[in-house]
C-alpha positions, 0 to 999 in steps of 0.5 A, a space after each residue: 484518465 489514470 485511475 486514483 491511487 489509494 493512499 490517505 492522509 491526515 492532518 496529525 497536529 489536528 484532532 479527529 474530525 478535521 482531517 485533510 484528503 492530500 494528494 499522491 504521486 503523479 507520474 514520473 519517479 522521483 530522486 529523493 530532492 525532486 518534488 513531483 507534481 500531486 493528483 487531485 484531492 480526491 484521488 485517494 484509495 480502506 476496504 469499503 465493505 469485506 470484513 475482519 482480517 485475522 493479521 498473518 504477522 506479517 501486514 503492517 501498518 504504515 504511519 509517514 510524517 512529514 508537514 504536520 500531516 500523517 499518511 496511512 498507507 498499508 504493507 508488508 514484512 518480506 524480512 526482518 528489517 525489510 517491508 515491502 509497499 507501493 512506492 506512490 506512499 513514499 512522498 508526501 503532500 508536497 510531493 518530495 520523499 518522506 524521511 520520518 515514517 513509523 510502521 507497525 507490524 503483525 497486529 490487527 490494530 492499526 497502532 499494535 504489534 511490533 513498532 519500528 522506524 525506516 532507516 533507509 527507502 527505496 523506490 523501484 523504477 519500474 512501477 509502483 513499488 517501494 522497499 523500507 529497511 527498518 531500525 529494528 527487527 520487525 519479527 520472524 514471520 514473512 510475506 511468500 513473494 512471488 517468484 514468477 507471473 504464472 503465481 496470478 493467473 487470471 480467474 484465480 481468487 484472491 484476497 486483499 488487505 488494509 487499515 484504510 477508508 470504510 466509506 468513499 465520503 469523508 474517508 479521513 472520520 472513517 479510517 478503519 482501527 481494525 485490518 479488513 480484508 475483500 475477496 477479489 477475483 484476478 481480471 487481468 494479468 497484463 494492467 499497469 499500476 500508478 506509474 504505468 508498471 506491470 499491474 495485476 487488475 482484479 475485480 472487487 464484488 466483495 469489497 472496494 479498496 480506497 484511502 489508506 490501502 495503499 501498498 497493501 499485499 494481495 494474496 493469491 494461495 498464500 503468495 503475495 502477488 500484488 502491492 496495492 497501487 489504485 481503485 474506483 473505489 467500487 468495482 475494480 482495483 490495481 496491483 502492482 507486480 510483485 513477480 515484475 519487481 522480483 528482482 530488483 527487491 531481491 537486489 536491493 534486500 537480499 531476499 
């Protein structure tokens, strides 16, 4: 049974305390036009437990609007006009490609920092991917990205970042307003992500990832290896391969 993805949704045109966990995206890419067929309601990835985050300037918040709903995922800036995320938080509750998407960059609240629209989105065949160009400059600094496998190795300590649910109940009352980080340790270098991309699987002692974490970094020695793409919410989440991906963001962005 594939494992939930981690991003949450909300109902924006509601106020707090009515709030609607929606479903992601199922298995097959998808051209911007093409609806794709949603997971269950449940199946959503915050960081339950962990603590704090000193934001970098680079982790980014990611606000997508599309039915009256808004969908939190988390991200980062690879460069100035480029973000970098899980490509299952690009589409929304019907499954077709969001076009009205406002990220929020290098602060450690969940609405701070530097505010900028997508321009352009782009989704990677290969996995659970995504590259956002932005309408503006979002700041000067980066995310290091992994440039080869041998960056995880498994055994290596790393950390991981996001906004998302504090608690695997009623995640939409419970969104974090602070960034948090978990320390996890790299299980296996040779997993699969959401859509069956090469993943980095690390095992979670110090804090779950669940709603709202989606397409956030892991940080291996200051490198980021991996975009957030599932979790059982208690023990084990997956990554998507950053190294896998190189290339085609370093086509798509230049960088």
């Amino acid at each position: 049974m594939r494992t939930p993805s981690v991003r949450f949704a909300r109902a924006a045109a509601l106020l707090v305390g009515s709030c609607a966990a929606v479903s992601t995206l199922a298995a097959a890419p998808a051209s911007a036009s093409t609806p794709v067929t949603p997971l269950s309601p449940a199946a959503q990835p915050s960081i339950i437990g962990g603590s704090t985050a000193q934001n970098p300037g680079y982790i980014t918040r990611f606000n997508g609007h599309a039915n009256g709903y808004t969908f939190f995922c988390t991200s980062t800036l690879i460069g100035t006009r480029w973000v970098l995320t899980a490509k299952h938080c690009m589409y929304d509750n019907n499954g077709r490609r969001l076009t009205d998407i406002d990220l929020y960059i290098g602060s450690n609240s969940a609405s701070g920092g530097v505010h900028a629209k997508a321009s352009t989105t782009y989704v990677y065949s290969g996995g659970d991917l995504a590259l956002i160009k932005l309408n503006a400059d979002g700041g000067g600094t980066f995310a290091r990205l992994a440039g080869s496998s041998s960056d995880a190795q498994e055994g290596d300590a790393a950390r991981v970042y996001g906004w998302g649910a504090t608690q695997s109940t009623d995640e939409g009352n419970h969104q974090s307003s602070v960034l948090k980080q978990a320390a996890v340790q790299i299980a296996d270098t040779s997993a699969t992500d959401y859509f069956g991309g090469p993943a980095i699987a690390a095992d979670t002692p110090d804090g779950a990832v669940a709603g709202g974490d989606s397409g956030g970094p892991m940080i291996d020695d200051g490198v980021q290896v991996g975009v957030c793409s599932t979790s059982d919410r208690s023990s084990t989440t997956t990554y998507g391969s950053v190294a896998a991906g190189r290339s085609w963001i370093r086509q798509v962005s230049g960088i």
